[in-house]
C-alpha positions as CSV (number, residue, x, y, z in Angstrom):
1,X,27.3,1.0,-31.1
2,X,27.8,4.1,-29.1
3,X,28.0,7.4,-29.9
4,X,27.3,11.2,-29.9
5,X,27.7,14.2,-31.9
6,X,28.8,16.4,-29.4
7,X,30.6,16.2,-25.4
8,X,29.3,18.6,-22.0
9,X,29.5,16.0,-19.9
10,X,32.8,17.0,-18.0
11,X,31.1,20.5,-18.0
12,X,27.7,20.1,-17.0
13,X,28.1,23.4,-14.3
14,X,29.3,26.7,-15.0
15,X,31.7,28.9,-12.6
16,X,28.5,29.8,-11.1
17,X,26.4,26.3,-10.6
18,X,24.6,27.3,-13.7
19,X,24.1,24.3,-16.3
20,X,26.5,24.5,-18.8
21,X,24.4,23.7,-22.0
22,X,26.8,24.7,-25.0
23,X,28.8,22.4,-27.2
24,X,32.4,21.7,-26.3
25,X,34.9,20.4,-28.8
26,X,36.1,17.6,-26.3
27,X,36.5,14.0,-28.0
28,X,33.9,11.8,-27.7
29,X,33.4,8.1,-27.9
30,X,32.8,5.6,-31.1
31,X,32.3,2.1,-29.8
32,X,31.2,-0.5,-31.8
33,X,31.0,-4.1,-30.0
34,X,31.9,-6.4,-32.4
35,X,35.5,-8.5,-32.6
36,X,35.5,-9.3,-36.4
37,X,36.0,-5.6,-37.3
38,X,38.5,-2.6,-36.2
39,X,38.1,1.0,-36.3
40,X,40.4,3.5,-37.1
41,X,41.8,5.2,-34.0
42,X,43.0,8.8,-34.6
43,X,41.5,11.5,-36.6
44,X,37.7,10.0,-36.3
45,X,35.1,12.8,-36.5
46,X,31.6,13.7,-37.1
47,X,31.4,13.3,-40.6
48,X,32.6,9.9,-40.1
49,X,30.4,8.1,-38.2
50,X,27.5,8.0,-41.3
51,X,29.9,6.9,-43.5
52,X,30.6,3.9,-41.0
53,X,27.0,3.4,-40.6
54,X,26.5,2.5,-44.2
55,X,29.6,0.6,-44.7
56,X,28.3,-1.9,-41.0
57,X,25.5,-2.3,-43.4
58,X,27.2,-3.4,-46.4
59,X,26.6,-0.5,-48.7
60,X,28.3,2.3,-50.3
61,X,28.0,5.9,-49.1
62,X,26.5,8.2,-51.4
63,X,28.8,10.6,-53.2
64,X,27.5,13.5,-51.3
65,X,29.3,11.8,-48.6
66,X,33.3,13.6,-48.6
67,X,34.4,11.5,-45.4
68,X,35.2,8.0,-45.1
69,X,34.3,5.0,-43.0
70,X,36.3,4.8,-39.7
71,X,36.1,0.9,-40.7
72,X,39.8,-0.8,-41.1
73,X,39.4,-3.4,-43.7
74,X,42.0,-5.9,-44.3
């Protein structure tokens, strides 16, 4: 699995050569390596990736929990 909670990569300089340490709101990547499961493709964000988390593991999220697993199952 691959991950992050936030993306500066594509920015790492300002305009000046400073480093460029805020968040952007850029997409960023959710990979999970496995061919017996698929992910959802569009719409995916933060709150998400917990969610999926618990579900690879077989549980049930928490109530707490308002956003579902990314996992498509059939």
């Amino acid at each position: 699995m691959v991950t992050a909670d936030h993306g500066n990569a594509e920015e790492i300089l300002d305009e000046q050569g400073h480093p460029f340490t805020a968040h952007t709101t850029n997409k960023v990547p959710f990979c999970i390596s496995r061919t017996d499961i698929a992910l959802e493709q569009n719409g995916g964000k933060l709150a998400n990736i917990a969610p999926t988390i618990i579900d690879l593991l077989g549980d049930k999220k928490p109530l707490e929990m308002t956003e579902g697993s990314l996992i498509i199952h059939k």
